[in-house]
C-alpha positions as CSV (number, residue, x, y, z in Angstrom):
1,X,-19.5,2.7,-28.9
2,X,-15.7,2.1,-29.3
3,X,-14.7,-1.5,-29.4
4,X,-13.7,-3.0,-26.2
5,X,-10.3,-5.0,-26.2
6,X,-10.8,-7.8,-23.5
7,X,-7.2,-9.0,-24.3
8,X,-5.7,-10.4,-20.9
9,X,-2.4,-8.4,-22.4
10,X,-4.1,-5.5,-22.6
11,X,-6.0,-5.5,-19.1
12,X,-3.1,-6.5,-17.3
13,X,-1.2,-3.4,-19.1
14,X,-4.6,-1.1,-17.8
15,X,-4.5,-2.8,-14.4
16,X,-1.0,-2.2,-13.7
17,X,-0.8,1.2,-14.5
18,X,-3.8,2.3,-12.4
19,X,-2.1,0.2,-9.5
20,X,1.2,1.6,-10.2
21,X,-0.1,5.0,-9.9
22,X,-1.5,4.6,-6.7
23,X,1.2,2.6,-5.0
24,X,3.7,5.5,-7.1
25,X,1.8,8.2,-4.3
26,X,2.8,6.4,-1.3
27,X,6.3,7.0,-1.5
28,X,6.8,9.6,-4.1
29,X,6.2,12.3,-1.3
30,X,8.5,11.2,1.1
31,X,12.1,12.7,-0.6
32,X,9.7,16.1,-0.9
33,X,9.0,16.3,2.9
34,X,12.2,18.5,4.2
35,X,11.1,21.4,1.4
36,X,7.6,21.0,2.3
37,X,8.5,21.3,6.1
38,X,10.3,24.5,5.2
39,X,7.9,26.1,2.7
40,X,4.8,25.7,4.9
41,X,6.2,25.3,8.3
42,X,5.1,22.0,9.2
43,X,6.1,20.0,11.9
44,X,7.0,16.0,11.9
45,X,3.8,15.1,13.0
46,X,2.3,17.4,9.8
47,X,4.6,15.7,7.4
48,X,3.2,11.8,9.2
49,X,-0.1,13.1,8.4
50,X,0.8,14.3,4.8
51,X,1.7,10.8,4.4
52,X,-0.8,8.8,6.7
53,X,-3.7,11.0,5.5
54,X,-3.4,9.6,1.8
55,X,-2.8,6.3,3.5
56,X,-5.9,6.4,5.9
57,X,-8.4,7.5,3.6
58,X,-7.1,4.9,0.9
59,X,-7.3,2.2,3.7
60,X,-10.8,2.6,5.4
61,X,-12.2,3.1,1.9
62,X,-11.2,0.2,0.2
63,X,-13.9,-2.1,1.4
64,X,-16.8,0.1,0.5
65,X,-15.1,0.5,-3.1
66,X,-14.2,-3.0,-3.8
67,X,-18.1,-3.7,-2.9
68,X,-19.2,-0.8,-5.4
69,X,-17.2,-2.2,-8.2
70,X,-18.6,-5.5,-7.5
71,X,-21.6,-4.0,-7.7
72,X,-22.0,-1.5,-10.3
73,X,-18.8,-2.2,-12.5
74,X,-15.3,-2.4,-12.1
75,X,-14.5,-0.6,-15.3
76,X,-16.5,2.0,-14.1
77,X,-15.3,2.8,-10.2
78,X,-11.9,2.5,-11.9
79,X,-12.6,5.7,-14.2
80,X,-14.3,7.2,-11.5
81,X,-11.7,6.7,-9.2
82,X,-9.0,8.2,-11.7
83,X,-10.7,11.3,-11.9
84,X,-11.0,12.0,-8.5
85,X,-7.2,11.2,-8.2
86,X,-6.9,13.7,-10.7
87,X,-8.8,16.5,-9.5
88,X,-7.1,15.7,-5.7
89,X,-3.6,16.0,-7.2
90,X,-4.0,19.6,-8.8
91,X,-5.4,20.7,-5.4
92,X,-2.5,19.3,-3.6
93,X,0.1,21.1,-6.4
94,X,-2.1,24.6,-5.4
95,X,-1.6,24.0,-1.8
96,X,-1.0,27.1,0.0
97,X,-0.8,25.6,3.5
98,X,-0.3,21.9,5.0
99,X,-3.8,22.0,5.9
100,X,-4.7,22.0,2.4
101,X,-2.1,19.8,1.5
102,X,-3.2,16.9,3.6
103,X,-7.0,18.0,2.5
104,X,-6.0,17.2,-0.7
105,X,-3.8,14.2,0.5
106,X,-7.0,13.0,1.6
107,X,-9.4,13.2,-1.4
108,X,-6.3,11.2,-3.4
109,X,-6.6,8.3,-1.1
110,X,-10.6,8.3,-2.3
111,X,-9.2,8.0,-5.7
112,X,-7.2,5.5,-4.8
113,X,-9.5,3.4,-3.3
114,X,-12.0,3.8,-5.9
115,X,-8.8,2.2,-8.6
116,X,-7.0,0.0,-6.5
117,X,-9.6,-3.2,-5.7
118,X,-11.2,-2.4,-9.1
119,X,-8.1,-2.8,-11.0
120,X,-7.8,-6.5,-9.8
121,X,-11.2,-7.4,-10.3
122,X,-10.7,-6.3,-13.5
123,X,-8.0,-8.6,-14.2
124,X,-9.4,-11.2,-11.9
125,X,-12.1,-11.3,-14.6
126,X,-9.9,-11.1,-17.6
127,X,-7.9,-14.2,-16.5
128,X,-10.7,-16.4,-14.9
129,X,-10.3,-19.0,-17.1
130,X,-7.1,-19.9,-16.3
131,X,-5.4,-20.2,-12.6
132,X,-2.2,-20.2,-14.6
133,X,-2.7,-16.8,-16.6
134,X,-3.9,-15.5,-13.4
135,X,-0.8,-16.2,-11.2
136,X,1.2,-14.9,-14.2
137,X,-0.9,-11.6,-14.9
138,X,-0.8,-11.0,-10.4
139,X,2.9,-11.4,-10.6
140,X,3.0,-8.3,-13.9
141,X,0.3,-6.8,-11.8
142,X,2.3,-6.6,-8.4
143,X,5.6,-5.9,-10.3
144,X,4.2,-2.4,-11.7
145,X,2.7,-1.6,-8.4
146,X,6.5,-2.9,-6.4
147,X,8.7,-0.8,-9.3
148,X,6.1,2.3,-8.5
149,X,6.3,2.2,-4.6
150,X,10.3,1.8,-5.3
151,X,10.8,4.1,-7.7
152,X,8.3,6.8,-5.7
153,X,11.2,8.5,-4.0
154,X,13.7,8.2,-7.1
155,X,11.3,9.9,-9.7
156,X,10.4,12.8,-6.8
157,X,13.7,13.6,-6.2
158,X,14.5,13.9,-10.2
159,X,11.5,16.3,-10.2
160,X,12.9,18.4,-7.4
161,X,15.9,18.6,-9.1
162,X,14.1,20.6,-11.4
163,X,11.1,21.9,-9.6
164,X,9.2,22.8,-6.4
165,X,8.0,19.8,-4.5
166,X,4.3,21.0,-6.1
167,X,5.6,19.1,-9.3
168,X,5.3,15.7,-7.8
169,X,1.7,15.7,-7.7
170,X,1.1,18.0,-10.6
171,X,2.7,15.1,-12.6
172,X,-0.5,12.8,-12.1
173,X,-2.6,14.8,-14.7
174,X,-1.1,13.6,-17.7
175,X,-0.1,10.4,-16.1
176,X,-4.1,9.8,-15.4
177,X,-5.4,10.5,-18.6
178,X,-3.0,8.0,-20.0
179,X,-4.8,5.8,-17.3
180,X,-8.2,6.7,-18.6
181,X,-7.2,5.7,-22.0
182,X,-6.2,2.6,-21.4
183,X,-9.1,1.6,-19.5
184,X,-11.6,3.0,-21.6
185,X,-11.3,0.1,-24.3
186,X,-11.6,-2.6,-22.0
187,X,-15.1,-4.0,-21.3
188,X,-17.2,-3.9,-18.1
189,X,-16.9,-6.6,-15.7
190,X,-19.6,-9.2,-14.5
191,X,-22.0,-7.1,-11.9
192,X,-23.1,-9.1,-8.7
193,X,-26.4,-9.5,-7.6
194,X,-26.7,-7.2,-4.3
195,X,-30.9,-7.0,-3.0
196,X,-29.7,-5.2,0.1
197,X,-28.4,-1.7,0.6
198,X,-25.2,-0.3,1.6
199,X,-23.2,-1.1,4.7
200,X,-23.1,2.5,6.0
201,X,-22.6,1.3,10.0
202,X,-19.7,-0.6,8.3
203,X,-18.2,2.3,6.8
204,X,-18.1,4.6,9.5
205,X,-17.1,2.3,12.6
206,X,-14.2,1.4,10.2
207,X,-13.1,4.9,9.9
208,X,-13.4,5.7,13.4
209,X,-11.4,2.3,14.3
210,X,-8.3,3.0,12.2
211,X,-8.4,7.3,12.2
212,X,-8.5,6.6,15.9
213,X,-5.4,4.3,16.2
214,X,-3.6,6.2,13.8
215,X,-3.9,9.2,15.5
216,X,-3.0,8.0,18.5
217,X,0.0,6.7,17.5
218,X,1.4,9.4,16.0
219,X,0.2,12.0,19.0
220,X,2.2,9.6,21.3
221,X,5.3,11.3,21.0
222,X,4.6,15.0,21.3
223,X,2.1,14.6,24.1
224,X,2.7,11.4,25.8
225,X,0.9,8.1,25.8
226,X,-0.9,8.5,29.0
227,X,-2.2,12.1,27.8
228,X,-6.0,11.8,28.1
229,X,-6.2,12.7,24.1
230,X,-3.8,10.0,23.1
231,X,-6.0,7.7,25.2
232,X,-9.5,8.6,24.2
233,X,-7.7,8.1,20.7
234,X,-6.8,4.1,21.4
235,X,-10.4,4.1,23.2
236,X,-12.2,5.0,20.9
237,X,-10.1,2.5,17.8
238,X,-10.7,-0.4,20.2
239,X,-14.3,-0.3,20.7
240,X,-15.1,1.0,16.7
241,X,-13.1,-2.2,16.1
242,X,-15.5,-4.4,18.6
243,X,-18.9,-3.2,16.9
244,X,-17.2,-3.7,13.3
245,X,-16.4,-6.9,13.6
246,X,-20.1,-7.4,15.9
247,X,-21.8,-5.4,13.2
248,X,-20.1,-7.1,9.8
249,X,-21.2,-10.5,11.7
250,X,-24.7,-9.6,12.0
251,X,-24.9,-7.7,8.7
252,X,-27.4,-9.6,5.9
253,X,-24.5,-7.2,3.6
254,X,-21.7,-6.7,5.5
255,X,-19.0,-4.7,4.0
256,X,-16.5,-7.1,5.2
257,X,-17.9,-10.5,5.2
258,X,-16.4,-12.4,7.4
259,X,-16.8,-16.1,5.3
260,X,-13.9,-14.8,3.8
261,X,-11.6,-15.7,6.3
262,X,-12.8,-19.3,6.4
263,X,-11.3,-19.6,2.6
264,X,-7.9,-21.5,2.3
265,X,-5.1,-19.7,3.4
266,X,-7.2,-16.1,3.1
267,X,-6.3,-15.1,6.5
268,X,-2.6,-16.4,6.4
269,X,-2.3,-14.2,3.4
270,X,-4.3,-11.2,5.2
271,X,-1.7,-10.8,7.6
272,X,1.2,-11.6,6.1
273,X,0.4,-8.4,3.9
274,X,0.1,-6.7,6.7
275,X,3.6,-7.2,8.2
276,X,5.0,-6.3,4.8
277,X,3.4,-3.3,4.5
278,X,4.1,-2.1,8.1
279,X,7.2,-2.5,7.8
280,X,8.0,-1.4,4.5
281,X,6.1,1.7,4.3
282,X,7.3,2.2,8.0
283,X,11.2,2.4,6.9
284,X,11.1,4.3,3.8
285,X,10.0,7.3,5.5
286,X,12.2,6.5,7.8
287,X,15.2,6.5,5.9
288,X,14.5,9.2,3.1
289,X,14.6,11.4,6.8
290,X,17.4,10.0,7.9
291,X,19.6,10.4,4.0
292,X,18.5,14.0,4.1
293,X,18.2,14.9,8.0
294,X,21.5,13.1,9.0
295,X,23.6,12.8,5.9
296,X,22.5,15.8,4.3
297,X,21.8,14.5,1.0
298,X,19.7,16.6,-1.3
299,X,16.1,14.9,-2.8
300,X,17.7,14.3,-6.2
301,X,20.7,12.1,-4.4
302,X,18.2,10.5,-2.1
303,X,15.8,9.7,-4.6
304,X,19.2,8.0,-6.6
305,X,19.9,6.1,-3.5
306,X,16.7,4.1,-3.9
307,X,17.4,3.0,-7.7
308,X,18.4,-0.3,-6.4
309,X,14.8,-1.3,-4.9
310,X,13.4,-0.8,-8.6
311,X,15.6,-2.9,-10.4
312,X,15.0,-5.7,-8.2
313,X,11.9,-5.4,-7.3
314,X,10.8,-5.9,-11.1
315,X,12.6,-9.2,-11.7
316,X,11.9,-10.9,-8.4
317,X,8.3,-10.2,-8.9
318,X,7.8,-11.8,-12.2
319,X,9.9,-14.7,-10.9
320,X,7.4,-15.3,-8.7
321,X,4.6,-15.2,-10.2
322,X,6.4,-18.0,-12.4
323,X,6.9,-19.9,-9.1
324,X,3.8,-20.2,-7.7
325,X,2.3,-21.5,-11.2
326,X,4.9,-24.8,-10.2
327,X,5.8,-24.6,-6.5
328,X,2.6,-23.4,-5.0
329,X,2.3,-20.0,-2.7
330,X,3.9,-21.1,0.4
331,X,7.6,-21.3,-0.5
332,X,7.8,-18.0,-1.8
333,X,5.9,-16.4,0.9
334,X,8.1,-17.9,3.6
335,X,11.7,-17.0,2.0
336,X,10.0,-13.7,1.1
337,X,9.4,-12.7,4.7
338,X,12.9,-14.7,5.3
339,X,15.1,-12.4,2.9
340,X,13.2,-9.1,3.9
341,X,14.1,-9.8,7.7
342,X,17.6,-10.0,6.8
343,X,17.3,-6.5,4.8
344,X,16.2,-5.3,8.1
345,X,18.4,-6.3,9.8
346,X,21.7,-4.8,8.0
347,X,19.9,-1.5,9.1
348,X,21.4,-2.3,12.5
349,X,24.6,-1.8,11.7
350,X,23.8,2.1,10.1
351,X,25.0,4.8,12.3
352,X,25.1,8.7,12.0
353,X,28.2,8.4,9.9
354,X,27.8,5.2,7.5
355,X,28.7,5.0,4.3
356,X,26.1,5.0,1.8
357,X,27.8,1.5,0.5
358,X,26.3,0.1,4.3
359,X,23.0,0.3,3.0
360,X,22.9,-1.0,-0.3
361,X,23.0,-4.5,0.3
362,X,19.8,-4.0,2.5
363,X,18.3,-2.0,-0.3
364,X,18.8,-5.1,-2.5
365,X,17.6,-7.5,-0.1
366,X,14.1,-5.9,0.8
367,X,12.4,-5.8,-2.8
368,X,14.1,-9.2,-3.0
369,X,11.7,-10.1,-0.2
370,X,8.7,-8.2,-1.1
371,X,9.0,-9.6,-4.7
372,X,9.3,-13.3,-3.8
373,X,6.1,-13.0,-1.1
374,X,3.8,-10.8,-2.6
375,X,2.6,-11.9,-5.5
376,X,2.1,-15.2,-4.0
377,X,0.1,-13.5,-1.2
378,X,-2.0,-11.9,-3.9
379,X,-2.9,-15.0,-5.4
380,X,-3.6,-17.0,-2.7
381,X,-6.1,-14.4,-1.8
382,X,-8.3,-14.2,-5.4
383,X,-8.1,-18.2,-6.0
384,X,-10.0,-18.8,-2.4
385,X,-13.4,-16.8,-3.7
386,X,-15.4,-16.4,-6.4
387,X,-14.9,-13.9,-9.3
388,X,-18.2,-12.0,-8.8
389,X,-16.7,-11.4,-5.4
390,X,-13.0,-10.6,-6.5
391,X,-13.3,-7.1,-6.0
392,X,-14.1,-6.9,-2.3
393,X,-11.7,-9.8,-1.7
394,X,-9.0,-7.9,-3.1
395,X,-10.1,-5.0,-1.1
396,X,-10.0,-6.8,2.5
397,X,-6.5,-7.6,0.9
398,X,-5.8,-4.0,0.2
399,X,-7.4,-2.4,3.1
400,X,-5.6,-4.4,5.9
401,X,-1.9,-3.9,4.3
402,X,-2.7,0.5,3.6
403,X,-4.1,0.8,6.8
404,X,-0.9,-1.3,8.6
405,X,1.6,0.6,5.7
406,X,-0.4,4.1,7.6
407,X,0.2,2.6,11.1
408,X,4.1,1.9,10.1
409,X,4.9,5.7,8.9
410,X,2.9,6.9,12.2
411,X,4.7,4.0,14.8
412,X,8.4,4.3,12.7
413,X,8.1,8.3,12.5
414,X,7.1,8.6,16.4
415,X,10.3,6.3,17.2
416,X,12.6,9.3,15.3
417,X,10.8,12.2,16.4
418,X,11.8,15.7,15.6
419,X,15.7,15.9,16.0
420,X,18.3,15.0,14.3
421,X,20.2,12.8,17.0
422,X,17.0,10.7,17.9
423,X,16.5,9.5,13.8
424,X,19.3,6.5,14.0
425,X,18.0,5.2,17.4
426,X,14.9,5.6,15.8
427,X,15.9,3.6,12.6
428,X,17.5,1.1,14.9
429,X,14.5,0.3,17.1
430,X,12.4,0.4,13.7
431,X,14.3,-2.1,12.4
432,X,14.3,-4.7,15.4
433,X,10.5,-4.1,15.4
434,X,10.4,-5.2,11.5
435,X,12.8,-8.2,12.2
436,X,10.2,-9.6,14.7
437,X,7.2,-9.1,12.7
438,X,9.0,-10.6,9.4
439,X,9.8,-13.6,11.5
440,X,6.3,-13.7,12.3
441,X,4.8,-13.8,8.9
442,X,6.9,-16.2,7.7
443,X,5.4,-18.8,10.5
444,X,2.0,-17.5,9.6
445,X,3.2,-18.6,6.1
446,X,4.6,-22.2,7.1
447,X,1.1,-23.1,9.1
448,X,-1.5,-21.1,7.5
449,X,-0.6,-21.6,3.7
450,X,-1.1,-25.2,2.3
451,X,2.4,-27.2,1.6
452,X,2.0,-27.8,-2.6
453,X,-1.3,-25.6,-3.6
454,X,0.2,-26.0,-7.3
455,X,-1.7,-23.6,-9.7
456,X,-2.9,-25.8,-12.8
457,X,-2.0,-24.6,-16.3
């Protein structure tokens, strides 16, 4: 057997790649989806749910992975889950229809899930003996997976530049077996003792709570909010979400246990990543329709527009992760929401005809606030539970921001709609919905997060 490299260097490099690959197919579809309307003839609410399916499946999973790595292995779900990923991204490269496509879209977000929670127990474990090394590792970890979701849209639109939109997910074959390499070396993580079985009820009324809201929201537009099917749609989301939380509450071995939330600043943290996620994954769609739909850029000028959320995403992030070591969580969580509601907010001022030059201070200003809140939100999470139980903590984490960043594409894309003249209104009313919610997170942050939670060397 080859020699295992438990380096914190070298798991963090692992981690972050496996992260930055997932987070990386969140976005990188977006500058893609005018060519994929036209080539098979999909509608907006086809190209929400060639976005939302990845998103869905990723979200409602996460839980039930997070709990199989603490169970079986991190190392091991991670590999697992790279593969799948793998296989997923050839079938969505072979697509011949958007039915297959969002199939395929689909069985990625399994992948995903399978990588995402395991990657941070990984490194959870790697770092465990030092709170320090741990915030600074989080804050590398978070910057890969900020540059990827940044860079998604700037690396698609260089590939259609050159190729069909089929390229952007053929691209994750060789990009996965560099994965697997670098995770092979590293060794397996500390298994928890589990004497009950698995939390099927768990499972499913989670992916009937959230397939049912998401739907519904994005079936609002075309066929109206009061249509019975849009209805049945909320129904059916609101009780699911009623006997999960009744079910997890009762369960011996819940899927999500609930003590979690009782942990310092856990749930603060919780919803805070949901806001930021909402809202973020809710506006780049958005805006890579509203660069190509209203201003007629091509993919390879809209995926340039976005260079500036890479660049800044990267240095804020590692800043923070510096900050938290010596000012705590809080701060950075608060000014984080702070800065991104201002990035919002210059989106107020776009109109059918602005100038390119309009947006850029915006798209400086909202990695600026991601990157500053983030990492702190991340850590506050993992240093409030155990390390046996890191993996499903990061999962509740992860699960609650993919399933809100799914329920921002669906609410932001039903507020454009179809034509061209309802995409600004659209982007305006977006916007003011962000502004609100950012305002709100930073408040959870000020009560919910303790004042000086310094992270010891």
């Amino acid at each position: 057997m080859a020699q295992r490299d438990n380096s914190i260097g070298w798991v963090t490099t692992a981690a972050s790649f496996g992260f930055a690959l997932v987070q990386l197919d969140v976005t990188i579809v977006n500058v893609a989806l005018p060519r994929i309307a036209s080539e098979l003839h999909a509608n907006i609410a086809m190209l929400q749910w060639v976005v939302d399916a990845y998103a869905l499946t990723f979200a409602v999973l996460l839980l039930s992975m997070g709990y199989l790595g603490d169970r079986f292995g991190a190392r091991k779900v991670y590999l697992s889950g790279l593969a799948l990923f793998a296989a997923a991204s050839l079938g969505c490269g072979l697509s011949p229809d958007a039915t297959w496509l969002i199939t395929g879209r689909a069985i990625q977000g399994i992948g995903a899930a399978a990588m995402l929670p395991s990657s941070l127990a990984l490194l959870s474990h790697a770092s465990a003996h030092s709170p320090a090394a741990r915030a600074r590792a989080i804050g590398w970890w978070t910057a890969a997976g900020s540059i990827a979701i940044a860079a998604g849209p700037i690396i698609g639109g260089l590939l259609l530049g050159v190729a069909s939109w089929r390229s952007i997910f053929l691209v994750n074959l060789p990009v996965c077996a560099i994965g697997a390499a670098l995770t092979w070396r590293l060794p397996e993580t500390v298994r928890k003792e589990h004497n009950g079985g698995f939390d099927m009820a768990g499972q499913i009324l989670a992916v009937l709570m959230l397939a049912g809201l998401i739907t519904g929201v994005i079936q609002a537009r075309p066929l109206g909010v009061v249509h019975p099917f849009v209805l049945g749609c909320f129904a059916v989301a609101l009780i699911s979400g009623a006997l999960f939380l009744r079910t997890e509450s009762r369960s011996a071995h819940p899927m999500l246990p609930l003590r979690f939330f009782k942990a310092p600043g856990f749930t603060a943290a919780t919803l805070y990543g949901v806001v930021v996620n909402l809202t973020y994954y809710g506006i780049v769609f958005l805006l890579s329709l509203y660069l190509q739909t209203v201003h007629g850029y091509s993919a390879v000028r809209t995926g340039v527009a976005y260079l500036p959320l890479t660049a800044t995403f990267f240095g804020v992030n590692i800043f923070s992760g510096w900050l938290v070591v010596r000012a705590g969580a809080r701060l950075p969580m608060i000014f984080g929401a702070l800065i991104d509601a201002s990035g919002f907010a210059l989106f107020l001022l776009l109109g059918a005809n602005s100038s390119y030059w309009l947006m850029l201070p915006a798209f400086a200003l909202l990695p600026a606030g991601m990157g500053l809140g983030v990492p702190a939100m991340t850590n506050t999470v993992l240093s409030g539970v155990d390390k046996e139980s890191s993996g499903v903590a990061s999962a509740v984490l992860n699960a609650a921001r993919q399933a809100a960043g799914a329920i921002g594409v669906a609410l932001f894309g039903t507020l454009a709609g179809d034509h061209k003249e309802n995409i600004v209104s659209g982007l305006h009313w977006s916007a003011l919905i962000s502004i609100v919610l950012l305002l709100g997170a930073a408040a959870i942050a000020m009560v919910g997060i303790k004042s000086h939670p310094k992270t010891k060397p």
